[in-house]
C-alpha positions, -999 to 999 in steps of 0.1 A, spaced: -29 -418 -665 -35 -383 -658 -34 -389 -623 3 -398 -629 9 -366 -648 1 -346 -625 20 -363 -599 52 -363 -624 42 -326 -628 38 -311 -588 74 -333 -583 91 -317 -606 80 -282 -597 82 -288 -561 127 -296 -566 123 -262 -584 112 -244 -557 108 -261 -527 100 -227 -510 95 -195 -530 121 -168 -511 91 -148 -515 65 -165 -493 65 -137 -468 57 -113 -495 27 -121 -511 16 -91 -536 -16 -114 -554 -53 -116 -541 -71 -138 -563 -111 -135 -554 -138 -166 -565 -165 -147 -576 -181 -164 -605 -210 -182 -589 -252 -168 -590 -255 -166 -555 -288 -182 -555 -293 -180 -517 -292 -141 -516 -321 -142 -545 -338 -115 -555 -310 -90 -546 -286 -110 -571 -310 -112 -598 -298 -84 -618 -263 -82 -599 -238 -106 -588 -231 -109 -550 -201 -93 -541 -218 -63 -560 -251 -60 -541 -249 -28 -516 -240 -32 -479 -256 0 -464 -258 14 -502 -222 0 -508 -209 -31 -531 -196 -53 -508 -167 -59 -532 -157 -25 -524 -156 -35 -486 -133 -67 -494 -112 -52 -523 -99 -24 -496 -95 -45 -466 -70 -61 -493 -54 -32 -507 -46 -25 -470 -25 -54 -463 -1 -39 -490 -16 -63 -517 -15 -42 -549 -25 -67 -575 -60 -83 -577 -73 -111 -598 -109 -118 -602 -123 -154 -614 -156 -141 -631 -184 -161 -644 -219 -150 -636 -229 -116 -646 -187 -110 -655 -195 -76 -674 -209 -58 -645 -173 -67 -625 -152 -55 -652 -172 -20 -658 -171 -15 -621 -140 -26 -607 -118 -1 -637 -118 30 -607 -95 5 -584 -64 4 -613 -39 29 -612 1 34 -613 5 9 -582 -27 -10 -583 -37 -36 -604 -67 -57 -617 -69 -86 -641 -98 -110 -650 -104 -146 -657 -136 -150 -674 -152 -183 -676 -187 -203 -677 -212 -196 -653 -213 -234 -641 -176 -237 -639 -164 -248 -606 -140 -236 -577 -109 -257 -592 -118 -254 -629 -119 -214 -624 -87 -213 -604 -68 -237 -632 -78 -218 -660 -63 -188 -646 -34 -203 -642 -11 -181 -658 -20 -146 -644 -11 -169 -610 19 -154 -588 42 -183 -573 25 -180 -539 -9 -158 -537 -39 -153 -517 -68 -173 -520 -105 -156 -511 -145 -165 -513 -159 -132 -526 -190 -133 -501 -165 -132 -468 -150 -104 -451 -125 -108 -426 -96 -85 -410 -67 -99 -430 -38 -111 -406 -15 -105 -436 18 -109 -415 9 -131 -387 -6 -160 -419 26 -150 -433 46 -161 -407 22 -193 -403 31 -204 -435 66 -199 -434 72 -219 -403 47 -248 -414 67 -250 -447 32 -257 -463 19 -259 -497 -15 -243 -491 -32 -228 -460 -63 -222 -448 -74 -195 -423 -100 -212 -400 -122 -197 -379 -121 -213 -342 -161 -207 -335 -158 -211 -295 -184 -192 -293 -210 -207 -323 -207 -171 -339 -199 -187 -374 -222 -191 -407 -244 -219 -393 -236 -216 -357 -213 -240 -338 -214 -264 -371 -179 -269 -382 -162 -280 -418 -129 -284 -407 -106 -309 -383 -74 -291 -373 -49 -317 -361 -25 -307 -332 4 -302 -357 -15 -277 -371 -25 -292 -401 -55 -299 -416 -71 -336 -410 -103 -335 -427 -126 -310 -444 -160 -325 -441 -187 -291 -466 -214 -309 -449 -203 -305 -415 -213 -344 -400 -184 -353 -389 -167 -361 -355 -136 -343 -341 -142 -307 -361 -128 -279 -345 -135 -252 -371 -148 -235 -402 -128 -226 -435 -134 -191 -443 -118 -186 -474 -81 -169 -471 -58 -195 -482 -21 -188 -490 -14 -212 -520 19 -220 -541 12 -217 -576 31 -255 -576 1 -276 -564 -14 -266 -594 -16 -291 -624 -23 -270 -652 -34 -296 -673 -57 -310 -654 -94 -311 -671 -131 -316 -657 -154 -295 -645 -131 -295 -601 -146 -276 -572 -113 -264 -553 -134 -271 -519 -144 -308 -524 -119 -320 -551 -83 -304 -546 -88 -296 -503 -90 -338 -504 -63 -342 -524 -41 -315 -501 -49 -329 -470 -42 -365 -484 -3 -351 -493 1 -331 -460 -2 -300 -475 -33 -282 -461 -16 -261 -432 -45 -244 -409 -40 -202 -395 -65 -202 -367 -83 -174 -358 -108 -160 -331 -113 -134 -352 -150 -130 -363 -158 -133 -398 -186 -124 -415 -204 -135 -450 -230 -124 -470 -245 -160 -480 -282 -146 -474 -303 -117 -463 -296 -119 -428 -259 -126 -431 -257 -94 -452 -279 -77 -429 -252 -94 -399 -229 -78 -419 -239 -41 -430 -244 -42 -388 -208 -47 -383 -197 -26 -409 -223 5 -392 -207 2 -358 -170 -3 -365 -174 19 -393 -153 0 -416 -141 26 -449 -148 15 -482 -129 40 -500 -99 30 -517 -66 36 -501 
């Protein structure tokens, strides 16, 4: 029955606004940052990840200004673990044009169930990121991307010719020649993939059901459901990415940061 809702529900959104006139002008980066980061134990003992220091500096700091210099002035964060340490930090980024708000939930809350409970700070279309990846936002080409593919959501996936991703030349992610998605497979077994999510969706606020309960993980409950409806378009990159899942992922990372020497002041 509430399978049906929700279907009644995205309908009726979707003849109020097929397309948002907007869609090229996203102004919302909403960042998942609510888990313990486990895997980059001890340094997230005391802090949460995007906090701990890449060469002495969060690496939130890193991601919030790659954002703020696509033009993006508003940032939401999805908080769980350690949320107090976010909001103390993060009040030097607000000002006149820039803005932060918080959605504060459970620490064992899931992708999804973070996402739908933030529902109404949402923007009708917005940007979608995994706190532990940095990547040089393609702001106007994904914009574009989006536009053409008339899609729901989309994914930025990383094309990993080379086996420079995460876990090597293991892929997540079957892009089909239309350019949409055909399969997201987290543990990466599958036949036919031909990249790896990083994070960086565009998503219309209308996929969302904002009544939906349970504990959903937006990766391996809603991406199904997406792809199932034709709505998961994929912007493919060869642009490197880089995470900070572990030490030597963070350590991958504070390289990359040395040598192009990446600014983390605010702009």
């Amino acid at each position: 029955m509430a399978f049906i809702f929700e279907e009644l529900h995205l309908a009726g959104r979707a003849l109020n606004s097929v397309m948002s006139k907007n869609v090229c002008n996203i102004k919302q980066a909403v960042i998942l940052a609510g888990g313990r980061g486990v895997r980059l134990r001890p340094l997230t003992d005391e802090l949460p990840k995007p906090l701990v220091p890449a060469n002495g500096i969060p690496f939130l700091d890193y991601l919030i200004n790659s954002i703020f210099k696509t033009g993006i002035s508003h940032v939401v964060l999805l908080l769980g673990y350690k949320s107090e340490k976010f909001i103390s930090y993060c009040d030097k980024y607000v000002n006149g044009v820039r803005k932060i708000d918080y959605s504060v939930g459970k620490v064992e809350d899931a992708t999804g169930r973070r996402l739908i409970n933030a529902y109404d700070l949402l923007d009708e279309n917005f940007l979608l990121l995994y706190a532990d990846n940095y990547w040089p936002i393609e702001r106007e080409k994904m914009a574009r991307v989006y536009k053409d593919k008339k899609a729901k959501v989309m994914v930025t996936v990383f094309s990993n010719k080379s086996g420079t991703g995460e876990y090597g030349k293991a892929n997540n992610v079957e892009i089909a020649r239309d350019g949409f998605v055909k399969r997201y497979d987290k543990k990466m077994t599958s036949e036919n993939l031909n990249g790896i999510d990083i994070g960086f969706f565009v998503v219309s606020k209308d996929v969302l059901y904002p009544k939906r309960e349970g504990n959903i993980s937006f990766e391996e409950d809603m991406l199904p459901e997406f792809i199932a409806r034709k709505q998961l378009a994929a912007y493919e990159t060869d642009t490197q990415y880089y995470s900070i899942t572990n030490i030597n992922t963070l350590k991958r990372f504070e390289n990359y940061a040395t040598q192009n020497d990446i600014c983390s002041s605010v702009v």
